[in-house]
N, C-alpha and C positions, 0 to 999 in steps of 0.2 A: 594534433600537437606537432607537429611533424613542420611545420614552420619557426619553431622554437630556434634559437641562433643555439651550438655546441651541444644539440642531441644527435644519438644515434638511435638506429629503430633495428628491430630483427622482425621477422614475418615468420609464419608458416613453421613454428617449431623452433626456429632457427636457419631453416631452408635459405631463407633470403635476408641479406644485410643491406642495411644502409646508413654506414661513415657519419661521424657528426663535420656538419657543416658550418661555417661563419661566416658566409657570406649571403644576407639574406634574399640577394639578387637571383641567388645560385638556385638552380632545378634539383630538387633531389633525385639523386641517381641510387639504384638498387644492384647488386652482385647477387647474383645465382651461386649459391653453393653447386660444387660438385660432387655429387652424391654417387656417379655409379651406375646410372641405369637411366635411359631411354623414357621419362616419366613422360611425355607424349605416347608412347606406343602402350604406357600403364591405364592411361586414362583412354584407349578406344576400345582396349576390353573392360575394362570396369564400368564405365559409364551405363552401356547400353544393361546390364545386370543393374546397375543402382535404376535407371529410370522403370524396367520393370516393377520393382518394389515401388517404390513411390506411386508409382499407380494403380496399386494396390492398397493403399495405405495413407488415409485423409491426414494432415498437418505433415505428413513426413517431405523433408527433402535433401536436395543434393549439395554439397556443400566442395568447392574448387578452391584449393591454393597452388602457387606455382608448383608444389611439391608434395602436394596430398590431394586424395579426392573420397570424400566421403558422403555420408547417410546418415540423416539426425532424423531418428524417431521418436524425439522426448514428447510433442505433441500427440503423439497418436495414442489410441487404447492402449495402455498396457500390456495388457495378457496379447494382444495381436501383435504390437509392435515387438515385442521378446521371440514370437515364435516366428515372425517375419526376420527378423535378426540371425535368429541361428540357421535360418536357411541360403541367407544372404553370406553367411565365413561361410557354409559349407560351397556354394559357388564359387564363390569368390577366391577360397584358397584351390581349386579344383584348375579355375581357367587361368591364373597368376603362379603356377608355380614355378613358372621358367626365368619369372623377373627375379631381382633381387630386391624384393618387397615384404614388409609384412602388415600382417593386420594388427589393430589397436582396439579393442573394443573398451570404451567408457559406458558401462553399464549405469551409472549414478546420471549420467548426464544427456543419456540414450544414443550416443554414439559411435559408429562404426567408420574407423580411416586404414584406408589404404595407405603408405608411405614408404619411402625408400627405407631398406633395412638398417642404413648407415645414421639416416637423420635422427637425434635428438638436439634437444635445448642445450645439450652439454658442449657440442661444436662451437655454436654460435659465443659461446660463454669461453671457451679456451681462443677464439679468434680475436675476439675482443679485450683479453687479457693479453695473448702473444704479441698484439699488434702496436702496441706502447706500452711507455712506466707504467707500472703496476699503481691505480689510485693509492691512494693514504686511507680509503674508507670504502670496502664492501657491502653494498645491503642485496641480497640475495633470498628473493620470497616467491615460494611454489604453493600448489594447493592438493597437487596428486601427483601421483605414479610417476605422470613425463615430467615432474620437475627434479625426478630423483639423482638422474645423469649430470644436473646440472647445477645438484649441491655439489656432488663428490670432484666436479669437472674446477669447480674453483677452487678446493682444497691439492686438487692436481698441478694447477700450475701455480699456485704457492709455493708447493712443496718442493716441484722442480727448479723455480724459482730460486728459492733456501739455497741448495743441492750447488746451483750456478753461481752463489755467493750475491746475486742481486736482492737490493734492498726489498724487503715486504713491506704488504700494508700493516699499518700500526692496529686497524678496527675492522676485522671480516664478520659479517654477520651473515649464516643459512639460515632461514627459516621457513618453518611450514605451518599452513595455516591447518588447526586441528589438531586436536593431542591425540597422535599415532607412531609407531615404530617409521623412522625416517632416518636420511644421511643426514638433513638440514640440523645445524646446532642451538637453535631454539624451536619454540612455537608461539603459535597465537591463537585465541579461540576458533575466531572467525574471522569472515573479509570484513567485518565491522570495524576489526580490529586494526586491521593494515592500512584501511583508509584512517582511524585515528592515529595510526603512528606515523604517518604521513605528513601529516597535519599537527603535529607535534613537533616533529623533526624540523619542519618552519617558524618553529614559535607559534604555532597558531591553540586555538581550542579546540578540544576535542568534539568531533562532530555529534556525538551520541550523548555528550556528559555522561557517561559510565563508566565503571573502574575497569580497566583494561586485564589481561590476563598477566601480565606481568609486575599491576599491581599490587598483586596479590601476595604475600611475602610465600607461604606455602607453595602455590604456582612456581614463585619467582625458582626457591632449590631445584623443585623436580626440572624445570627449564632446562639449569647448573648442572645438572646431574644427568642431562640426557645422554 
């Protein structure tokens, strides 16, 4: 999508932006966040630990952004790839503790990333608010943990917004996919769900023909009420 004329793209978390463009001539160019820490000298000790395990451990592999470097063991045995896992923090925090780095373990997804300690999704979301008028209309959709920073990050520069006397948006919407304790100010069942509101949101029909969670008048209070 990324040829789309007046998109902008974020990478890596947030690690890396890229400006919406309108000239379709135009190369798209990328900005490196600065985050703080030498992430080349993060990835020549991490690496040679992650390719250990990987060789160790059939479907697993290494996974590189400009700003993370991680280990996805969701393909491998289970019971192996868990107990490969926790041998892999315990290394890992052992040879990295000088960097300014932490680990992320997504257990649900079998994931282990190393990344700067500064990076969340919440930067990349206060940069692109800082950077022009505030839109007329937020839609802000996470699914775990790393989208958390990046509910409370848009209600931050609202709020400082307010504070500065600058005009807000009329319609902010958080949301999380899954009914859980979250920053986000609605939910939605599933990603079933997000791709129908999507598709909505254009006029279109809903992809699934099913009654969505918001639906639901019951659903809809608790929503209200989160």
């Amino acid at each position: 999508i990324g040829h789309i004329e007046g998109i902008g793209l974020a990478s890596g978390n947030g690690g890396s932006l890229s400006c919406p463009t309108f000239d379709k001539k135009a190369e798209r160019k990328w900005e490196t966040s600065n985050l703080g820490v030498d992430f080349d000298a993060v990835k020549r000790v991490a690496l040679p630990i992650l390719s250990k395990y990987t060789a160790r451990a059939n479907g697993s592999f290494i996974k590189l952004t400009s700003s993370s470097v991680g280990w996805s063991y969701y393909s491998c045995d289970p019971e192996w790839g868990n107990m490969l896992a926790k041998s892999i923090i315990e290394e890992l925090e052992d040879n990295l503790h000088s960097f300014d780095v932490r680990l992320v373990t997504l257990q649900g997804v079998g994931v282990i990333e190393v990344v700067p300690r500064k990076l969340n999704k919440g930067l990349v979301v206060k940069e692109v608010l800082g950077s022009t008028d505030l839109p007329d209309f937020v839609l802000c959709i996470g699914d775990d943990v790393s989208d958390e920073k990046m509910f409370t990050s848009v209600f931050s520069v609202i709020a400082q917004s307010c504070a500065a006397g600058v005009d807000v948006p009329d319609h902010v919407f958080t949301v999380t996919v899954g009914k859980k304790f979250s920053n986000a100010s609605y939910f939605v069942d599933d990603a079933a769900d997000v791709a129908d509101l999507l598709i909505r949101m254009d006029g279109g029909e809903c992809s699934t023909g099913r009654a969505m969670s918001w639906d639901n008048e019951e659903c809809g209070l608790t929503m209200f009420d989160s």
